[in-house]
C-alpha positions in Angstrom: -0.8 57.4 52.5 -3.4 58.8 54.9 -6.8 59.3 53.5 -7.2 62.7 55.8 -4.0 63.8 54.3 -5.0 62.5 50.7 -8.5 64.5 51.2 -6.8 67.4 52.6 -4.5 67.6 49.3 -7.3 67.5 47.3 -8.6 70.6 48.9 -5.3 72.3 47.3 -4.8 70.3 44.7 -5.6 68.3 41.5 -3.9 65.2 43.1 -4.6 61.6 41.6 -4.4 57.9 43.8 -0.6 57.0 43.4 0.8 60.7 43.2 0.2 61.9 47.1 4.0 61.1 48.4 6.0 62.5 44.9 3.9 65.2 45.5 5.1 65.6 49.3 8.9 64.8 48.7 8.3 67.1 45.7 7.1 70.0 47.9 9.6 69.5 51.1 12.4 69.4 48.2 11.5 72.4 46.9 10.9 74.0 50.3 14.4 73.2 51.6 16.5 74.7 48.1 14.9 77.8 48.4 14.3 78.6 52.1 18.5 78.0 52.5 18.8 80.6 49.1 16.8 83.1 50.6 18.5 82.9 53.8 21.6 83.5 51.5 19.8 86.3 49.4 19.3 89.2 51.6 22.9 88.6 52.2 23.9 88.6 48.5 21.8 91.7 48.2 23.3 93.6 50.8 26.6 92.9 49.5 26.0 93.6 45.8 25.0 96.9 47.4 28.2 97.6 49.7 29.8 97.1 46.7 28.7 99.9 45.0 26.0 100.8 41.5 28.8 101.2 39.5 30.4 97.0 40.3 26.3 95.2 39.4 27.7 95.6 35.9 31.1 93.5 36.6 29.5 91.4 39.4 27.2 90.5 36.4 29.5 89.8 33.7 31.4 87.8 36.7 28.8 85.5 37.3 28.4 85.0 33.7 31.8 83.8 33.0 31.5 81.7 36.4 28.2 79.7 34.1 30.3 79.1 31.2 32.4 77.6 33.5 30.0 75.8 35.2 28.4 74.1 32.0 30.7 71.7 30.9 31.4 70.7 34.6 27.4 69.6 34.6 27.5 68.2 30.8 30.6 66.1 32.4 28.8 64.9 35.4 25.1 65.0 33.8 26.7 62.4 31.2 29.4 60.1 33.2 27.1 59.3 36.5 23.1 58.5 36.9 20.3 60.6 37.9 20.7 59.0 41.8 24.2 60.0 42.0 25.0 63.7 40.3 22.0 65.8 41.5 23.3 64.5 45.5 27.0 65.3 44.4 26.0 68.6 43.3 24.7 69.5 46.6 27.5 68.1 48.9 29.9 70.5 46.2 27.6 73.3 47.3 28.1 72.4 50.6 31.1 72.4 50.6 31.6 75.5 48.9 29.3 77.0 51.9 32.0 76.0 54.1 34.7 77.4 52.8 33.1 80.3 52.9 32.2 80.7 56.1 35.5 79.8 57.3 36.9 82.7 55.4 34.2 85.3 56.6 35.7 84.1 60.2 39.6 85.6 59.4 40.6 88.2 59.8 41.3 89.7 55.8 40.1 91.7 53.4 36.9 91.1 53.2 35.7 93.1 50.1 37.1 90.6 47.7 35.5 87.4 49.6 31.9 89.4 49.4 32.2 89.9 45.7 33.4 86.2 44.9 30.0 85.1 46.9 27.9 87.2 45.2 28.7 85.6 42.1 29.1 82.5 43.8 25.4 82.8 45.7 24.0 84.2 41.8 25.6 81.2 40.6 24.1 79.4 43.3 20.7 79.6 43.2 20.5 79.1 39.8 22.0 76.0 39.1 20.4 74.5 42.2 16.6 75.2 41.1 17.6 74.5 37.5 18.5 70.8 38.4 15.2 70.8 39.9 12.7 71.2 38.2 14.9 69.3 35.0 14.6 66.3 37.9 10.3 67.1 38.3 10.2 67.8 34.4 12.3 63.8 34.3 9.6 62.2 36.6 6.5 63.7 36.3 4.7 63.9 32.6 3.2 66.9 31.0 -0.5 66.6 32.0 0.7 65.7 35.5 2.9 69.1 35.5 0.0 71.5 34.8 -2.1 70.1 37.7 0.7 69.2 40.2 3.8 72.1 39.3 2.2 74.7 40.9 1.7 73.0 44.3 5.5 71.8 44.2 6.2 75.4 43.3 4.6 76.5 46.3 6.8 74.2 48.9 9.6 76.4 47.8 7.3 79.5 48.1 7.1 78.7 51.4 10.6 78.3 51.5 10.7 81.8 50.4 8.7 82.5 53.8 11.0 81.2 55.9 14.6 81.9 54.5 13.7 85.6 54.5 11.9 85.7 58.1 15.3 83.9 59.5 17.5 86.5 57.8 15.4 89.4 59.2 15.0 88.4 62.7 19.0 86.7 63.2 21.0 89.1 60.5 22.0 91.6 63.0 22.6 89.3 66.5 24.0 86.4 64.1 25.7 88.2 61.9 25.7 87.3 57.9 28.6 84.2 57.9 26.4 82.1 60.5 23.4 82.0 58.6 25.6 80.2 55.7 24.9 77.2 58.1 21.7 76.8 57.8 21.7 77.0 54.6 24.1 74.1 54.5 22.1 72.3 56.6 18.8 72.7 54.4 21.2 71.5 51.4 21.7 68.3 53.5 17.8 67.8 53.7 17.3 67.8 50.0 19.9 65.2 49.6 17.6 63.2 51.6 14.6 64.1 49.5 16.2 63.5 46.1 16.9 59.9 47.5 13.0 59.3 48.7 12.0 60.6 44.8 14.5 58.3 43.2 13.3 55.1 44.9 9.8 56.2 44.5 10.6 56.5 40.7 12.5 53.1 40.7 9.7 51.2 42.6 7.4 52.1 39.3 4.9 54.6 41.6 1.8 55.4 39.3 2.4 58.0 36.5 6.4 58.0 37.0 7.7 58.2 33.7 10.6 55.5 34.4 12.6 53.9 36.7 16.2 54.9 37.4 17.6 55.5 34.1 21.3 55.0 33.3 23.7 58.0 33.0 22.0 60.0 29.8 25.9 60.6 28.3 26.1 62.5 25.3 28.5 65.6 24.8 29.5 67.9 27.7 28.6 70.7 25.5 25.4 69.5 24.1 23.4 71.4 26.5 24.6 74.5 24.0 24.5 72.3 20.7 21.2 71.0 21.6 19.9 74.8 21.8 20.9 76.2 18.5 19.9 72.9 16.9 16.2 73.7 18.1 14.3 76.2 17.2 11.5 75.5 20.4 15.0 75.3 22.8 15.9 78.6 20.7 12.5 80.1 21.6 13.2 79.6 25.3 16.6 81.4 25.2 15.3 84.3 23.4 12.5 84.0 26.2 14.8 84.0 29.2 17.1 87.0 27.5 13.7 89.0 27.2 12.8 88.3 31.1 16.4 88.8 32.4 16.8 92.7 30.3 13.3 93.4 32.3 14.6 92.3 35.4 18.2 94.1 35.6 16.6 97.0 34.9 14.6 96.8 38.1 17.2 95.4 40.1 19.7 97.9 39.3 17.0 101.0 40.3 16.4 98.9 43.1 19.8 99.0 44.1 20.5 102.5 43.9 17.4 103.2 46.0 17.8 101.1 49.0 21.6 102.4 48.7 20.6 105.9 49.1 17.7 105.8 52.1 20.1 103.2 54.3 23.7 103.2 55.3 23.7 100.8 57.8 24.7 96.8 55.8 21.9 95.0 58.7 19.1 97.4 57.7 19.7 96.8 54.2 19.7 93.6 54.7 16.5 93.4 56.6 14.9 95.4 53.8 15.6 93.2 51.2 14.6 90.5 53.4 11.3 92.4 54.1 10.5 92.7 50.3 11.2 88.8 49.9 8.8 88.2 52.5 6.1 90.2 51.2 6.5 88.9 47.7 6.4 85.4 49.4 3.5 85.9 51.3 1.5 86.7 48.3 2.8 83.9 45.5 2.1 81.1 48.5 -1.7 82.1 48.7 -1.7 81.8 44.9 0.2 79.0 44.5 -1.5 77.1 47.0 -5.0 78.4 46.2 -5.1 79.1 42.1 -2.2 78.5 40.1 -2.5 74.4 39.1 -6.8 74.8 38.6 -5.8 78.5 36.2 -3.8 76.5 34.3 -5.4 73.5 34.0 -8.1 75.6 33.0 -6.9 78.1 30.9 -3.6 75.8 29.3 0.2 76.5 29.8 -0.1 79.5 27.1 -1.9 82.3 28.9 0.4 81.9 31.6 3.7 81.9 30.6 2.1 85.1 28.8 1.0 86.8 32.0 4.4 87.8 33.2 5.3 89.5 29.9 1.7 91.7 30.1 2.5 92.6 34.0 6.2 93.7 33.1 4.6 96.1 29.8 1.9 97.6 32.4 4.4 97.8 35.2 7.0 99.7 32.7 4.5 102.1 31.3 3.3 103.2 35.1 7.2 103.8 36.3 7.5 105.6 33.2 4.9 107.8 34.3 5.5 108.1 37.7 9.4 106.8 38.3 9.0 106.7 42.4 10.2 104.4 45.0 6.4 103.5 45.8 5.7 102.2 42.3 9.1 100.3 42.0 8.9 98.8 45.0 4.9 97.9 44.2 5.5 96.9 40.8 9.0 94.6 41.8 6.2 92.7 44.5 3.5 92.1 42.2 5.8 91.2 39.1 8.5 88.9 41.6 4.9 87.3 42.9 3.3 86.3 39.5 7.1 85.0 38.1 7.4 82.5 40.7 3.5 82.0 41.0 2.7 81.3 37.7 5.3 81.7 35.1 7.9 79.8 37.1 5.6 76.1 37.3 4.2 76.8 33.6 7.7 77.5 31.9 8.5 74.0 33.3 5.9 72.3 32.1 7.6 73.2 28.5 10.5 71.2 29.1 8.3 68.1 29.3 8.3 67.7 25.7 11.8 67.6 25.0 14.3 64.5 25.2 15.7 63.8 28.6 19.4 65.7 27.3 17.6 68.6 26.5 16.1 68.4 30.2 19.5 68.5 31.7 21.9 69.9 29.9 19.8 72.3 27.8 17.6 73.4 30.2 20.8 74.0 32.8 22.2 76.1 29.8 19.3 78.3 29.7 18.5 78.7 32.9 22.4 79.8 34.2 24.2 80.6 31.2 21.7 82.1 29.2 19.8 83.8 32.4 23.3 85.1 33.5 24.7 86.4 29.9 20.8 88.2 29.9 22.1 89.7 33.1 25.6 90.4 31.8 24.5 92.1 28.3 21.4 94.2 30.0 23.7 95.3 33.0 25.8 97.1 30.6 23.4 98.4 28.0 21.3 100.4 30.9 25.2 101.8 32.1 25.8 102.5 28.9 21.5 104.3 28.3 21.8 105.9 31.8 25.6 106.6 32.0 27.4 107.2 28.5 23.8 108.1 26.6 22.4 110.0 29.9 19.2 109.3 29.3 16.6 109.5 32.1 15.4 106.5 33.7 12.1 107.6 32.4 12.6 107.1 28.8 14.8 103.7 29.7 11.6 102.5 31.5 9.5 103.6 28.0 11.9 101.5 26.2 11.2 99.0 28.4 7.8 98.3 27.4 8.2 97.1 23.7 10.7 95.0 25.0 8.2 93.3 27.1 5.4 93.2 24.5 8.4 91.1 22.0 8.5 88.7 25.3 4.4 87.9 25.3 4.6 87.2 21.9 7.9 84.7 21.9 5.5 83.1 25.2 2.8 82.9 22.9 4.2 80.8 20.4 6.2 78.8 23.0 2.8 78.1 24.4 1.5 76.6 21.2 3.9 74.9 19.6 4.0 73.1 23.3 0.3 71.9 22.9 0.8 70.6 19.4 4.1 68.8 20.7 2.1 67.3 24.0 -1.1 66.6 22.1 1.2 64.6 19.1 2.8 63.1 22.3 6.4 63.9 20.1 9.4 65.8 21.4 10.6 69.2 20.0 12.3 69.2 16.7 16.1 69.5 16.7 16.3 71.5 13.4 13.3 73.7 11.2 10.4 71.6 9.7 9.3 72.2 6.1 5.5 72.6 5.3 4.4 69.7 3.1 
């Protein structure tokens, strides 16, 4: 590796001798997963939208059932074929999937149906892909390395972020929606190639890999689920995610209905939503690249997987007072900005501790089925608090807030029982320990 290069890292960056080109492939990986989602997401947006407030609830509960699907597909693959081999097949499926759907946005049917099977489909999506991820960074890079290296990875797909957005918001209207689904196929092709550059840097022994190519991990196709309720830390981080997901349906869903209202036109929508993702990227990228791995190397994993939580009870309490389109929108760019900034590298860094099963399978469980039921359940309890209840969105915002302050404390005690688990250099117990 380039000494320039090496010394310009550095500048960013707690890098060590040996970790420069992980950290690279790391970073371009990263970038090209979420640039081609967020060429996708003003799309998904926009049609979530057309479809109408009253469908988020069974667009939701959709794409929850699509998970459940979906998990003992991965548990299947995850335990018949080896690292190598499933995360690239994965990709090529989505690829494929990307075709299809183009080629249906080309003829001339019904096309209210197709949009609703790919917003599920792209909320699906962009889930599982980042999911297998970071389970692949949490496989190859260890704990200590994940607090000082995570948050510059994190910030190749920030830039990602950048990029998908800005391509939506200049081509949506010339292009139209269907042709950007190419690029985001090609991007998928890209991270095949740096999934294959990671694997043979892991089999060649680089410094500070944690192994070679392992062998298929096998095990149950459900254990990703068995694993869970077995554990009380993998517990913890589903209660976690439900607790981030009710906060964040609640915002999407007033987010919705506003951006509904003040446009009518489906390419101005779209190049809203795609404004708002650039804004939000804008700002986590000069965190990321800037703050995030020293903050948590200083500070610990515990104060930041906490931050989020705080942010979300502050950010509740001023909508409450002031429910306006200024504040949400404020509130959704500086809450979006410190989840992927800093609670998105440091709730990884938790999985580091926990047996290579409970990377994949559990930590695909959580992160789609449990993210999307979270989605699903808190869809339908605001319908059924604004709608059947009528409450105002005032007092649903108030309600909002102890919600959030039950989230910093499950992060709290995620955060610790982390340290003790990282600093015993032992994986998380898969049922209760008894005080001796």
């Amino acid at each position: 590796m380039n000494e320039k290069l090496q010394r310009a890292l550095r500048l960013c960056v707690d890098v060590k001798p040996g970790e420069a080109a992980a950290l690279l492939w790391s970073f371009a990986y990263f970038f090209s997963l979420l640039c081609g989602y967020f060429v996708l997401r003003p799309i998904r947006d926009e049609m979530g939208v057309a479809s109408g407030p009253g469908m988020l609830p069974y667009l939701f509960t959709g794409t929850f059932f699509a998970m459940l699907c979906v998990v003992p597909f991965f548990g299947w693959v995850v335990k018949t074929y080896r690292r190598c081999q499933f995360i690239p097949y994965i990709y090529w499926f989505f690829i494929a999937n990307l075709a299809i759907f183009w080629v249906l946005f080309q003829l001339d049917i019904e096309k209210t149906y197709i949009a609703r099977a790919f917003f599920i489909w792209t909320s699906v999506y962009n889930l599982f892909v980042v999911s297998v991820f970071w389970s692949f960074m949490t496989d190859i890079f260890k704990t200590d390395q994940g607090k000082r290296l995570f948050g510059f990875i994190a910030a190749g797909g920030t830039a990602g972020t950048v990029l998908g957005p800005s391509i939506t918001f200049a081509l949506a209207i010339e292009m139209g929606p269907a042709n950007l689904m190419l690029v985001t196929a090609v991007l998928l092709a890209f991270a095949i190639l740096c999934v294959r550059q990671l694997s043979q840097l892991a089999a060649a022994q680089t410094p500070d890999a944690q192994t070679t190519e392992p062998e298929a991990i096998g095990g149950g196709i459900l254990a990703g689920v068995t694993e869970a309720l077995k554990s009380p830390y993998l517990l913890g981080l589903c209660v976690f995610m439900l607790l981030y997901t009710t906060t964040s349906t609640v915002l999407y869903f007033q987010q919705a209905d506003i951006v509904r209202n003040a446009f009518t036109d489906a390419g101005e929508r779209t190049r809203v939503f795609a404004g708002m993702d650039l804004a939000v990227s804008t700002l986590t990228l000069l965190c990321q690249l800037l703050a995030t791995g020293r903050l948590v190397k200083r500070f610990g994993v515990t104060p930041a997987i906490m931050a989020l939580a705080a942010i979300t009870a502050v950010g509740f309490a001023a909508l409450a007072l002031a429910p306006t389109m200024v504040v949400l929108i404020a509130f959704q760019i500086v809450r979006r900005s410190a989840d992927y900034a800093i609670q998105v590298p440091s709730l990884n860094v938790l999985y580091t501790v926990v047996s290579r099963e409970q990377r994949y399978k559990t930590k695909n469980f959580i992160d789609t089925a449990v993210f999307r039921g979270g989605d699903m359940a808190s869809g339908w309890a605001y319908q059924g608090l604004a709608g059947g209840m009528g409450l105002d969105i005032a007092t649903i915002f108030w309600l909002c807030v102890p919600v959030a302050g039950v989230w910093m404390a499950v992060a709290w005690w995620l955060g610790r029982t982390q340290d003790r688990l990282a600093t015993n250099n032992i994986q998380a117990p898969t049922a209760p320990q008894t005080g001796g």
